[in-house]
Legacy VTK file of the C-alpha trace (Angstrom):
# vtk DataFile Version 3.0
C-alpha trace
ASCII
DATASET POLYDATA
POINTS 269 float
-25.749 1.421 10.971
-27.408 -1.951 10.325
-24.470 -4.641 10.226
-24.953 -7.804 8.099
-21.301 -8.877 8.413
-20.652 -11.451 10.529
-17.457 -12.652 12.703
-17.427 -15.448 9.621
-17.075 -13.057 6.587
-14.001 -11.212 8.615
-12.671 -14.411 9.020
-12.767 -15.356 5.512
-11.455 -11.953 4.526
-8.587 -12.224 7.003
-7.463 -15.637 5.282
-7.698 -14.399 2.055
-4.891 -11.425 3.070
-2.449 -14.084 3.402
-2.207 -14.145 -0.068
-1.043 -9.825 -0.634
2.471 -10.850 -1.784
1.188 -13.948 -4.308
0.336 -10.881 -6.783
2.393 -8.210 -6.280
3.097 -6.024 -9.748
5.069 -2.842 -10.532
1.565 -1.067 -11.972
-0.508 -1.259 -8.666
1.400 -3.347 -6.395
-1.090 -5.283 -3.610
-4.190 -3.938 -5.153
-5.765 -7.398 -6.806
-4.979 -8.784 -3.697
-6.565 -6.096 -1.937
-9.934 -6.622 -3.884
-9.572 -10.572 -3.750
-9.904 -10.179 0.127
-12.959 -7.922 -0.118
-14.947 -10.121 -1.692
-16.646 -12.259 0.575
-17.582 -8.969 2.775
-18.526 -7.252 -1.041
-20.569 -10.334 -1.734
-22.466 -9.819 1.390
-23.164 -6.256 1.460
-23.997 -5.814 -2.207
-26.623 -8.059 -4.449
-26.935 -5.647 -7.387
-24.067 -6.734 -9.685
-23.168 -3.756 -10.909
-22.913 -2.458 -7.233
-20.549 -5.435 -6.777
-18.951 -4.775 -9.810
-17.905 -0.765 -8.777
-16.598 -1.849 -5.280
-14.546 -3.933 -7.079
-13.382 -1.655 -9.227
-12.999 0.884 -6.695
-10.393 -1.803 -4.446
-7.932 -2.678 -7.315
-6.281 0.783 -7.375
-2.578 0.814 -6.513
-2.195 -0.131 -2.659
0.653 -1.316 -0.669
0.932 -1.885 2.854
2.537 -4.370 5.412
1.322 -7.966 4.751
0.424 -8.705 8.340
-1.069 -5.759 9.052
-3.219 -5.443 5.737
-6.081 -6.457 7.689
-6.828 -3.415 9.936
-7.310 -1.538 6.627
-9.617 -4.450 5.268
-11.658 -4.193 8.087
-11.570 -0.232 8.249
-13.090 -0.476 4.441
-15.047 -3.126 4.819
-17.081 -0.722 7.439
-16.755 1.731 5.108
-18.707 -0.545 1.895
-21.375 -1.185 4.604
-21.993 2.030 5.513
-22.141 3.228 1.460
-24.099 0.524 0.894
-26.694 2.262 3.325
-26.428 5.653 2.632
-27.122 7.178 -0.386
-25.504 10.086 0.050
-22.002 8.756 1.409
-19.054 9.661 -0.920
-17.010 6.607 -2.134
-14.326 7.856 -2.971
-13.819 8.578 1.420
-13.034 4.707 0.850
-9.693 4.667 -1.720
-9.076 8.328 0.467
-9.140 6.896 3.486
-6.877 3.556 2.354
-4.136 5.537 1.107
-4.032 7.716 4.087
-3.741 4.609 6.797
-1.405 2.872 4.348
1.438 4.246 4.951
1.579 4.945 9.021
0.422 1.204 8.772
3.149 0.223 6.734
5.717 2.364 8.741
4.820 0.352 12.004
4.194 -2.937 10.202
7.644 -3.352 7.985
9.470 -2.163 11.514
8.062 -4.616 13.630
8.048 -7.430 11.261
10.603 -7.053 9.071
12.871 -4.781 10.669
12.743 -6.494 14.498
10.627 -9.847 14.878
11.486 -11.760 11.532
15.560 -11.045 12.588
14.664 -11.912 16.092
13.080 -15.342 15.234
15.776 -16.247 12.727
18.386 -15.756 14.992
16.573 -18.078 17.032
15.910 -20.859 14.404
19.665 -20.222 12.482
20.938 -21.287 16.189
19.865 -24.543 16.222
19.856 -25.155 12.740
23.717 -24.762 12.873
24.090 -27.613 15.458
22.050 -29.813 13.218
19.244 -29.677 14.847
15.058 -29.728 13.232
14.088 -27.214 15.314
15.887 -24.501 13.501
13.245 -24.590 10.935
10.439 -25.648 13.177
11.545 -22.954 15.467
11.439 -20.164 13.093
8.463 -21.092 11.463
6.162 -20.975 14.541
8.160 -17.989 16.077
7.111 -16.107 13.139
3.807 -16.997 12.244
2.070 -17.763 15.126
2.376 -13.598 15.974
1.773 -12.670 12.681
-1.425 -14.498 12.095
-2.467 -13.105 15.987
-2.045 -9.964 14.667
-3.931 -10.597 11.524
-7.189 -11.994 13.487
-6.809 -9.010 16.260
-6.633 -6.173 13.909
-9.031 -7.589 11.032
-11.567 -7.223 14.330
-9.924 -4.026 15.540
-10.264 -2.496 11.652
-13.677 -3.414 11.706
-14.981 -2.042 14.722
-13.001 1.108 14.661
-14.104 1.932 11.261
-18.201 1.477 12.140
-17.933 3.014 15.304
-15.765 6.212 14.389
-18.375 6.520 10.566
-21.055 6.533 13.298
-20.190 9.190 15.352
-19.305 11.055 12.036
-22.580 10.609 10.689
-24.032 12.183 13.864
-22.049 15.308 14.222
-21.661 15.859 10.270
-17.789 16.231 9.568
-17.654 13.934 6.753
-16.304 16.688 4.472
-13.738 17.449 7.036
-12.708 13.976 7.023
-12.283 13.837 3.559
-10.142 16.472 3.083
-7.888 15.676 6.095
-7.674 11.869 4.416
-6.824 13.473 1.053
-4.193 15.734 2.690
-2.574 12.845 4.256
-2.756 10.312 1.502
-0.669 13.273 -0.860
2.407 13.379 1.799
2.235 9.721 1.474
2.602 9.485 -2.239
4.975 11.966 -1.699
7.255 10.271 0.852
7.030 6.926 -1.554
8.005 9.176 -4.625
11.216 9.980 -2.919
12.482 7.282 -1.135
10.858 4.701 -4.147
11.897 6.450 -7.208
15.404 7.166 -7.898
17.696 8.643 -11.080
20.973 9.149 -11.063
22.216 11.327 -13.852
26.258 10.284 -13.975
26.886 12.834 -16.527
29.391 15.525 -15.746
28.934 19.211 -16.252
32.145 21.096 -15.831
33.398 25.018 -15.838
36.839 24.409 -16.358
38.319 24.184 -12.913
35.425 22.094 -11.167
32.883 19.375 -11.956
29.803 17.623 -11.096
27.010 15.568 -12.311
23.853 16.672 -13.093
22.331 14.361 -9.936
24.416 16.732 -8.023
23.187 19.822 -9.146
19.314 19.276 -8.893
20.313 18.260 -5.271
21.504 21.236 -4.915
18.228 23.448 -5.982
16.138 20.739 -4.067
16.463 17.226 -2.683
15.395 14.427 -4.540
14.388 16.882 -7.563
15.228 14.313 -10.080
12.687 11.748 -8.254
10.285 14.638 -8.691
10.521 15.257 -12.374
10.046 11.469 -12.691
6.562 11.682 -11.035
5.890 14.553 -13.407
6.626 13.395 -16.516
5.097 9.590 -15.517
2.104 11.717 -14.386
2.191 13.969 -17.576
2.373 10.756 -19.535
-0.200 8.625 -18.164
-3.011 10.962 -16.732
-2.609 13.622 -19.513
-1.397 11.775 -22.461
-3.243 8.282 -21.519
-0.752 6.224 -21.907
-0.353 3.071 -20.456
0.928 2.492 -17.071
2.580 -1.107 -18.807
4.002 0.716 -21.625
4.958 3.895 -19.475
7.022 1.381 -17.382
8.589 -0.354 -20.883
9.649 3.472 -21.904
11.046 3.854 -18.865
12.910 0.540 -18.879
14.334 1.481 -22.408
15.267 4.840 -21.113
17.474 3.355 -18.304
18.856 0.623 -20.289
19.624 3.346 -23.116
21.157 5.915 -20.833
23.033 3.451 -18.923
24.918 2.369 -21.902
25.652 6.053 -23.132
27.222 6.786 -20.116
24.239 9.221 -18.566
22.276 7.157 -16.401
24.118 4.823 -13.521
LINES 1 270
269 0 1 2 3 4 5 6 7 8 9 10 11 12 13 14 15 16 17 18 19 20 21 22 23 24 25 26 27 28 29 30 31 32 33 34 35 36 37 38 39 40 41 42 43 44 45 46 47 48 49 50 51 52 53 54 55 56 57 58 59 60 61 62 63 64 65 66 67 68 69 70 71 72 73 74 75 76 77 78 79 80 81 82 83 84 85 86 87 88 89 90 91 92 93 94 95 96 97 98 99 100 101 102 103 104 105 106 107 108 109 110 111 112 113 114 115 116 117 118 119 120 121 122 123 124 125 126 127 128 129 130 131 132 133 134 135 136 137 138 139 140 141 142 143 144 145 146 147 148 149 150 151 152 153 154 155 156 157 158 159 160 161 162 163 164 165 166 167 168 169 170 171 172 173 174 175 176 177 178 179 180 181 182 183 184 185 186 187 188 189 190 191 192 193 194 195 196 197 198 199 200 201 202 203 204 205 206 207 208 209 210 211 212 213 214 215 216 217 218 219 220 221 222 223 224 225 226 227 228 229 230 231 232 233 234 235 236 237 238 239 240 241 242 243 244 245 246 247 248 249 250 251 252 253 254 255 256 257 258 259 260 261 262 263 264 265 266 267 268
């Protein structure tokens, strides 16, 4: 494959992924930011505008992932747009596959490390000398922080990059493409799956009784299966907007006034 992104373009897409949490939403989460960073390697590798236009397109479905590790699976797609730019016959949608299937071990190390471990570790650190009045709380935490995280933005925008040209190459040669797909598919479903049931939760407070004993109905769908409830959430948000078109905004306003309503009957809590 014939590269025409440079060590500049990365860098400019790397900066730009500081910005994932500046426009966050409920619909699709990171994915304008997402797209925002792709654009000076998008700009590069297509001149058609409608080509542009697509990519685009294809980068502002829902994504999520660690902040300071977003880059890895920038520079994994960006190798990815180069090498569909190329080759006529590559499938696109390998790209959005291929995201959602790194996004969430990505996001399981990421939101440990940073969130879980180093962010604690370097507040502890400035909150210490903050207490005894001293500016280097502040100063302390700040470059305790950031300093690694924007190390770890540079090293993996680099790593993502080169991992993702070098591993399409030797897939081009030996023809498992398909293969690859399907595995990437396979794996992005248990991740959707995992986020629908630790993400999404209803809790039905209303009590079922037989006379001697009772329980909610939260209770009892644990019972047949865990997290059922979560799961006929998905469906019916899935039934609504896929089957029934509706809106993803006014999906999420139905499901506001659904809460709110069943809160104040006494069924929801």
């Amino acid at each position: 494959m014939n590269s025409n992104i440079t060590k500049k373009d990365l860098n400019k897409t790397m900066w730009r992924s500081c910005g994932c949490s500046f426009s966050w939403g409920y619909e699709r989460q990171g994915n304008i930011a997402y797209a925002y960073a792709m654009i000076p390697i998008l700009k590069k590798i297509y001149t058609q505008k409608d080509k542009m236009a697509e990519s685009l397109k294809r980068h502002l479905e829902f994504y999520n992932v660690t902040n300071q590790c977003m880059t890895f699976n920038l520079g994994i797609s960006a190798a990815m747009e180069e090498e569909a730019s190329q080759n006529s016959e590559f499938d696109n949608s390998a790209i959005n596959k291929t995201k959602v299937a790194v996004m969430g071990p990505i996001s399981g190390i990421g939101d440990a490390f940073f969130w879980g471990t180093f962010k604690i570790i370097a507040t502890a650190i400035g909150t210490t000398f903050a207490l005894k009045g001293s500016i280097l709380g502040p100063i302390l935490f700040f470059l305790l922080y950031n300093i690694p995280a924007f190390a770890v933005r540079i090293g993996l925008m680099k790593a993502g990059y080169g991992f993702g040209a070098k591993f399409l190459a030797q897939v081009g040669s030996n023809g498992i493409m398909g293969q690859l797909l399907k595995a990437a598919t396979i794996l992005g479903l248990f991740v959707v799956g995992g986020m629908c049931a630790s993400l999404v939760n209803l809790n039905i407070i209303y009590e079922i009784s037989d006379g001697a004993n009772s329980q909610t109905i939260s209770d009892l769908l644990n019972q047949i299966m865990p997290c059922l409830s979560s799961l006929l959430v998905f469906a019916l948000t899935y039934w609504g907007v896929i089957v029934k078109k509706v809106q993803p905004v006014m999906m999420i306003v139905i499901m506001t006034m659904v809460g709110i309503i069943g809160a104040f009957l006494g069924i929801l809590g």
